[in-house]
VOBA-1610 file (N, C-alpha, C; in pm, whole numbers, padded with zeros to 5 digits, always signed):
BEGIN
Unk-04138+02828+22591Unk-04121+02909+22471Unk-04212+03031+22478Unk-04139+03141+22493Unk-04241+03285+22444Unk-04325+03332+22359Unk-04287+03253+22253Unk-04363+03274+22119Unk-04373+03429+22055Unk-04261+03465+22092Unk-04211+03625+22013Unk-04226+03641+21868Unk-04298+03727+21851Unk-04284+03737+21689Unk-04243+03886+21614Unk-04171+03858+21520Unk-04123+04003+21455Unk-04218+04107+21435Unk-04180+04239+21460Unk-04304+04319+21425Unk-04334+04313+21280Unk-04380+04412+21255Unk-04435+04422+21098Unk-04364+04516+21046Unk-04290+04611+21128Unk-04247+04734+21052Unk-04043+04644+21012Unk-04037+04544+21119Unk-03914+04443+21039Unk-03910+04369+20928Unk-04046+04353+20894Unk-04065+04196+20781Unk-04063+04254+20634Unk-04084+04402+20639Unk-04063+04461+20465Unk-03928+04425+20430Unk-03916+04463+20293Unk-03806+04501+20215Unk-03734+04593+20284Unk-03792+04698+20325Unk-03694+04829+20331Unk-03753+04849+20481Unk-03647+04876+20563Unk-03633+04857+20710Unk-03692+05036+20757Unk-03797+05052+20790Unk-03871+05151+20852Unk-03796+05225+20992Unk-03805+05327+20985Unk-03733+05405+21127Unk-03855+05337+21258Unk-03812+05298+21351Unk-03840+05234+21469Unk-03851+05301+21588Unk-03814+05432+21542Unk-03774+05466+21706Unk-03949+05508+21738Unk-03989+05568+21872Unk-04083+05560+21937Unk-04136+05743+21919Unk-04244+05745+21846Unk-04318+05878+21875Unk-04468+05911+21939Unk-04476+05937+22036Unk-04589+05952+22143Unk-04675+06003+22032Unk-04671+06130+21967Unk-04795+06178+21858Unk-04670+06193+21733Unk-04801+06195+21635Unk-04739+06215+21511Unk-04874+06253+21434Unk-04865+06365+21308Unk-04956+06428+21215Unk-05040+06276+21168Unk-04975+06170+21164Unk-05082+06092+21092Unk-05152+06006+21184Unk-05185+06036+21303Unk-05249+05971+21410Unk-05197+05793+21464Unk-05057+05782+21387Unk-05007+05661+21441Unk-04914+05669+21573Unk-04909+05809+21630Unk-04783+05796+21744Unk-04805+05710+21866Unk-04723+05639+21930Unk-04741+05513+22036Unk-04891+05606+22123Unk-04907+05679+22114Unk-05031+05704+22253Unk-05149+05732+22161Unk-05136+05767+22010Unk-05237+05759+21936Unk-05326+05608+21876Unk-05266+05528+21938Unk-05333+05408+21891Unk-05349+05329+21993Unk-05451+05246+21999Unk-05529+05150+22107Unk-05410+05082+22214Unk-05438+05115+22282Unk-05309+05048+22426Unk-05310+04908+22395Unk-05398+04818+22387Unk-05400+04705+22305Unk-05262+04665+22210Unk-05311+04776+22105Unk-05204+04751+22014Unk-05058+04739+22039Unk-05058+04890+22118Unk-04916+04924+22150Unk-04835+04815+22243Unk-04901+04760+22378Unk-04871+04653+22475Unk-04844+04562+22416Unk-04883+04538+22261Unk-04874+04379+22204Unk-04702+04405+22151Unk-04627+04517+22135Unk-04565+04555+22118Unk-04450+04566+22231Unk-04454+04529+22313Unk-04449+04564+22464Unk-04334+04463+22578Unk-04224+04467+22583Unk-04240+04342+22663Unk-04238+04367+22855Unk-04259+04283+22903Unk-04211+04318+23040Unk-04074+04315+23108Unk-04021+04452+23070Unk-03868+04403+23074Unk-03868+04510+23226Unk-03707+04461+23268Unk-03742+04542+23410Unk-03768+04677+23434Unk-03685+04732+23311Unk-03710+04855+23334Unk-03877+04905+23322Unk-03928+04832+23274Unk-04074+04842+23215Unk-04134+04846+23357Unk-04111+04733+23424Unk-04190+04681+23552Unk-04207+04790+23667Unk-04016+04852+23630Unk-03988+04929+23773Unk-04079+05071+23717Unk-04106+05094+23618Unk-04155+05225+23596Unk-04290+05230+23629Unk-04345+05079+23573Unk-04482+05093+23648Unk-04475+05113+23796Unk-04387+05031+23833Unk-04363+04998+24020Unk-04414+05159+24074Unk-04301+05268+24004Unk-04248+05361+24050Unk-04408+05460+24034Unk-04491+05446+23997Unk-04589+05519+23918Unk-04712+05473+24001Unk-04683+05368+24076Unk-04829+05309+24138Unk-04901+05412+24196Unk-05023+05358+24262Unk-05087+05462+24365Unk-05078+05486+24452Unk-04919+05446+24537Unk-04849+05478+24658Unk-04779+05523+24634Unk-04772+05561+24498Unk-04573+05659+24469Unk-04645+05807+24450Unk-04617+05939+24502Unk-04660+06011+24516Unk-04549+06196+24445Unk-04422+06128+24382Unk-04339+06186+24334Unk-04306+06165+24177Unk-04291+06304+24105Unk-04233+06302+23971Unk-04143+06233+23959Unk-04110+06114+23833Unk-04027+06044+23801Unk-04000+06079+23651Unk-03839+06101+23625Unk-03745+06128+23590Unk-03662+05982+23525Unk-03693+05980+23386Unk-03600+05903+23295Unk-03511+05961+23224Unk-03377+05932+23250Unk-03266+05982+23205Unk-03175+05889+23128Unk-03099+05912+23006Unk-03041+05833+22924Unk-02992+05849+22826Unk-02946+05815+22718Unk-02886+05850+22610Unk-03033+05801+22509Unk-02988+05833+22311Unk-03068+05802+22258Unk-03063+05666+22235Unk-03198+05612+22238Unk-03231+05487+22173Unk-03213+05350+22265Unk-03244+05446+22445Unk-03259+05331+22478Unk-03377+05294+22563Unk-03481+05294+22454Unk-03648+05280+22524Unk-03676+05405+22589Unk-03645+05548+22632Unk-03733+05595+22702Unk-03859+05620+22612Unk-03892+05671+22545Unk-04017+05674+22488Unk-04118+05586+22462Unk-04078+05448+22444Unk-04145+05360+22448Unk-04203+05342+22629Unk-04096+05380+22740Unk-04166+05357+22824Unk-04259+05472+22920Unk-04225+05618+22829Unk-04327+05712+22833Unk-04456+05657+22769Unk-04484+05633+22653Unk-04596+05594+22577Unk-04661+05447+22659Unk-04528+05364+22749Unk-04642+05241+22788Unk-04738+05329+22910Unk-04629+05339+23004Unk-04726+05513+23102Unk-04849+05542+23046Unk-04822+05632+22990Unk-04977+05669+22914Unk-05080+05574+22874Unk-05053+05438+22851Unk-05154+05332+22793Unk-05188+05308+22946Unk-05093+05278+23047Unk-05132+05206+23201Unk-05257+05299+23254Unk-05196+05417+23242Unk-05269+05555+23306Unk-05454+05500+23233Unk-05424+05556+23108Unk-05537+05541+23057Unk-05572+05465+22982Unk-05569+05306+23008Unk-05637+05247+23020Unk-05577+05092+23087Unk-05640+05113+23200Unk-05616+05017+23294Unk-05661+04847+23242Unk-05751+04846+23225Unk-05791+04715+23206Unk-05723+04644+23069Unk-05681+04721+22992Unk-05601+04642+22909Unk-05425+04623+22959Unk-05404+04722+23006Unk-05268+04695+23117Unk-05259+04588+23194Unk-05391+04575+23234Unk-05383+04472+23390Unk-05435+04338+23291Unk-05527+04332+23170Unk-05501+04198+23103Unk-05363+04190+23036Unk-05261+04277+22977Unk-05145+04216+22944Unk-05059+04201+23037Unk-05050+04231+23168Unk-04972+04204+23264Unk-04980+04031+23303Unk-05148+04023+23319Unk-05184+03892+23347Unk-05157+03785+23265Unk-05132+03842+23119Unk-05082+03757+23034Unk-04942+03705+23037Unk-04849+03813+23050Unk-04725+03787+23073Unk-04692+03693+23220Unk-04776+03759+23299Unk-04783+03674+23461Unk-04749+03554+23424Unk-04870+03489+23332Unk-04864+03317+23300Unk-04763+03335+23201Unk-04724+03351+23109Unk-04598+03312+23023Unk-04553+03319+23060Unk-04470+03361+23213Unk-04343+03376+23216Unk-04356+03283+23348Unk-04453+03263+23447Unk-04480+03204+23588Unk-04430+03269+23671Unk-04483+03417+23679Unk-04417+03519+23723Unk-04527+03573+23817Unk-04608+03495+23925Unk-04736+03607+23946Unk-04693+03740+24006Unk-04613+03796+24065Unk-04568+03893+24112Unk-04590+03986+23981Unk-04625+03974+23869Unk-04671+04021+23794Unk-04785+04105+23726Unk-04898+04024+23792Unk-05028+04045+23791Unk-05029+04111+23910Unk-04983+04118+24011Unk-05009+04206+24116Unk-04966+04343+24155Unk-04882+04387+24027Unk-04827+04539+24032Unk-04967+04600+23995Unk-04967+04748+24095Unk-05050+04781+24126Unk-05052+04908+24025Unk-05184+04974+23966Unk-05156+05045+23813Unk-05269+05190+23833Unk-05186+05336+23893Unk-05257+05397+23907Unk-05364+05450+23796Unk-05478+05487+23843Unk-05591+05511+23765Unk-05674+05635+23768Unk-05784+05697+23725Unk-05853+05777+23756Unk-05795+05921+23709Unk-05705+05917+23632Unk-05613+06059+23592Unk-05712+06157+23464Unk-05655+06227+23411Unk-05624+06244+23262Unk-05504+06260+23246Unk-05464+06217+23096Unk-05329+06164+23055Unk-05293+06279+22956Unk-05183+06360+22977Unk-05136+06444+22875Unk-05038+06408+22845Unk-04976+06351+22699Unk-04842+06367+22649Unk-04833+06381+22558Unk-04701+06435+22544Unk-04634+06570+22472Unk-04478+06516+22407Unk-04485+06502+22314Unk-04319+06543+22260Unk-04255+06665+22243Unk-04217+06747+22310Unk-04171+06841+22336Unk-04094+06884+22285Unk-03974+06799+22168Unk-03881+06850+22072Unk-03958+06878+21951Unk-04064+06931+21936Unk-04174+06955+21821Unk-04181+07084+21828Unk-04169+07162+21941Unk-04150+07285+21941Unk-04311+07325+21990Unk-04398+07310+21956Unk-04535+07351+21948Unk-04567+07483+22059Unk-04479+07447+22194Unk-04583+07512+22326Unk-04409+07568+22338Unk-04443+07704+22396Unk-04319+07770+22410Unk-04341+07748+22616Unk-04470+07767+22661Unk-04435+07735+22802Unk-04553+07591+22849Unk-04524+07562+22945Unk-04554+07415+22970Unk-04691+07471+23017Unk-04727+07616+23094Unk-04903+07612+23090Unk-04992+07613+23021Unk-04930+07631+22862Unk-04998+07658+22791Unk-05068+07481+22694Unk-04933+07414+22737Unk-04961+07269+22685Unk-05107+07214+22786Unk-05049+07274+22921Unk-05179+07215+23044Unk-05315+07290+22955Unk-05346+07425+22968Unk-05435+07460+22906Unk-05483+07395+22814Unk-05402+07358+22737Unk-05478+07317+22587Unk-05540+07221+22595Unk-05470+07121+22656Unk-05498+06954+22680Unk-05599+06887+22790Unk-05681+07018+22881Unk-05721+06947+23031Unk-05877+06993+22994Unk-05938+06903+23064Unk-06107+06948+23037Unk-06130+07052+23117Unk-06061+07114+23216Unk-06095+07248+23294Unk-05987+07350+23252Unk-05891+07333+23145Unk-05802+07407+23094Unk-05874+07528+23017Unk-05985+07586+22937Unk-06032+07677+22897Unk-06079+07746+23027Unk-06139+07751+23096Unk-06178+07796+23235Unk-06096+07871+23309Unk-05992+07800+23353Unk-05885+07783+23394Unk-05812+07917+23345Unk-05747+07928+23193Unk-05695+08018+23158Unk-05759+08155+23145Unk-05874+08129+23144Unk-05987+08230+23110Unk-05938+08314+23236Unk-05963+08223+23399Unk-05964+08272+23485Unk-05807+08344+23499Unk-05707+08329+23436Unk-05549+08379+23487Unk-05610+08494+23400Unk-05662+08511+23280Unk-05637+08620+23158Unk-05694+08760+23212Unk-05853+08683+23296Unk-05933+08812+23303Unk-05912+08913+23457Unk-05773+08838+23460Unk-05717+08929+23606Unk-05675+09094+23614Unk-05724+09100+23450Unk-05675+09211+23404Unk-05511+09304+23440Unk-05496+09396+23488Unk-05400+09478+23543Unk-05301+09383+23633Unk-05405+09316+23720Unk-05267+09212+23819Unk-05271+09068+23764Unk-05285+09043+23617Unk-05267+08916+23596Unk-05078+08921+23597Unk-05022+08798+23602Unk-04900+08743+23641Unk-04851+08744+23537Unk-04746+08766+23516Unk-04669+08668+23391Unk-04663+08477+23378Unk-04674+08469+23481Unk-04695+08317+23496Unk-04839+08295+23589Unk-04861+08153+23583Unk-05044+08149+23646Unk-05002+08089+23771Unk-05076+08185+23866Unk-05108+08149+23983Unk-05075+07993+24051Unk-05014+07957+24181Unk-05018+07835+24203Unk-05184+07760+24249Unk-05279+07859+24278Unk-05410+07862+24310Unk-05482+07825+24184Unk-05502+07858+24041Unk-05492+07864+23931Unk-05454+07695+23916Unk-05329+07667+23838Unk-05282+07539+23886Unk-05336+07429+23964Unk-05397+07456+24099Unk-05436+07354+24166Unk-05572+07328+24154Unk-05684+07442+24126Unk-05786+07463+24053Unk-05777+07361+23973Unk-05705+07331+23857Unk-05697+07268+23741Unk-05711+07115+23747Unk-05581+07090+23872Unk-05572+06998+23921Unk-05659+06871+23990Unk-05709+07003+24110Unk-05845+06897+24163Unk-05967+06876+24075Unk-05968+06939+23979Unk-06095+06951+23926Unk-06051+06784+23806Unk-05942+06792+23789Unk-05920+06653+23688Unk-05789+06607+23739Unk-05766+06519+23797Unk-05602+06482+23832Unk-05567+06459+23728Unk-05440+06457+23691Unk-05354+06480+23602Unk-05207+06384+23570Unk-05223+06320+23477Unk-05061+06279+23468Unk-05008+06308+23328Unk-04901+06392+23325Unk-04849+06486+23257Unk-04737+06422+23224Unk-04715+06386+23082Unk-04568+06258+23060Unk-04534+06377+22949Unk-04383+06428+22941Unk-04323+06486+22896Unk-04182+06442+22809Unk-04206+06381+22679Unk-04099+06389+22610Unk-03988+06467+22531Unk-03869+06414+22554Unk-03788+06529+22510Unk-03778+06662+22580Unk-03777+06604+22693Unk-03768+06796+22785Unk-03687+06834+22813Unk-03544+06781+22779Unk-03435+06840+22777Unk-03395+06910+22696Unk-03444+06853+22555Unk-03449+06939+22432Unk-03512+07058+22422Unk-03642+07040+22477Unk-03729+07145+22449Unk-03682+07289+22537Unk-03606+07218+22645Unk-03574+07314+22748Unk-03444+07375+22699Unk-03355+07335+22631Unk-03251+07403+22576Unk-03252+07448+22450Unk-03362+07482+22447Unk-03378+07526+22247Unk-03465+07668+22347Unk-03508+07679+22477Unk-03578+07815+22519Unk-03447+07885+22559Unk-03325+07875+22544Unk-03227+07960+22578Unk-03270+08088+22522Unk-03234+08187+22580Unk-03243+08325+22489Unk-03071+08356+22477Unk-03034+08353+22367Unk-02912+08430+22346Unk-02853+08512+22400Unk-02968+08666+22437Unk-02905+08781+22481Unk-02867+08745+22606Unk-02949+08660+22650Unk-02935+08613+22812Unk-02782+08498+22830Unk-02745+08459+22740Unk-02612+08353+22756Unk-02519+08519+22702Unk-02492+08565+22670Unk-02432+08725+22621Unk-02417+08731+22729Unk-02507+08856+22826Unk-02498+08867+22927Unk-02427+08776+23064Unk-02448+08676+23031Unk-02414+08609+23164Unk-02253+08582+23128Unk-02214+08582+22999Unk-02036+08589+22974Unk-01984+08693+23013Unk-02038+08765+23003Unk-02025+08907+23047Unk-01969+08944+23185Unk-02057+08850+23298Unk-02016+08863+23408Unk-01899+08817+23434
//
């Protein structure tokens, strides 16, 4: 027996919206509250497993969740972010599930570490370009931009890939991006879909 129990946001009177928000204004979004919490919330389902799988510290490529609404990706963006940062409660609920289920292949998925963790819901509108989200969010991100701004005359319209990697080594980085399909099709410019009928 699993010993599953209903959440809390099921057991009211009046049935609460469920779906999954990484941040939110009142500091409850899945990455705003204790990984603890959120994992208790959590189950180890495969898709769960393979995302950690895919994320270890031998996987060395951007991964890409694709799907319709409402079927877990955000929940398994927000578990990401709890694994990332903070390991030891990852690797005790893994170990937990290990034994409930008699699964040790469980406890032995391997859970990269040592990052900083940025995520973003991106259908919020907030950041019109994605360096500016890096900037905001990285402990070498003021520096960083300082250094693209004060290029004066030959600064870029966009920052340097030197710039970028600067940023990078100085804090590795794992950058979980929700809603970026949205966010990416709400930057259409009009005149620019005009034009291209045009042709």
């Amino acid at each position: 027996m699993l010993d599953l129990k209903l959440r809390e946001e099921f057991k009211g009177r009046r049935l609460q919206g469920t779906a999954i928000e990484l941040t939110n204004q009142n500091k409850t979004g899945a990455t705003q509250i204790p990984a603890a919490d959120f994992l208790r919330i959590t189950y180890p389902s495969h898709d769960v497993l393979k995302t950690i799988e895919a994320t270890g510290p031998t996987q060395g490529r951007p991964v890409t969740l694709k799907g319709e609404r409402g079927q877990g990706k955000s929940h398994l963006m927000a578990m990401l972010y709890h694994a990332f940062s903070d390991n030891a409660a990852t690797r005790q609920w893994l170990e937990h599930w290990s034994e409930l289920l008699g699964n040790p292949k469980l406890k032995e998925l391997q859970l990269r570490g040592g990052m900083h963790v940025i995520g973003e819901s991106l259908h919020r509108q907030r950041y019109k370009y994605l360096w500016d989200l890096l900037f905001d969010n990285h402990p070498h991100g003021n520096y960083c931009r300082g250094k693209w701004e004060a290029q004066g005359d030959k600064k870029t319209d966009i920052p340097s890939d030197e710039i970028l990697l600067e940023l990078f080594k100085h804090t590795p980085t794992a950058l979980i991006l929700d809603e970026f399909q949205t966010w990416y099709d709400g930057l259409t410019n009009p005149h620019d879909q005009e034009g291209h009928n045009e042709e």
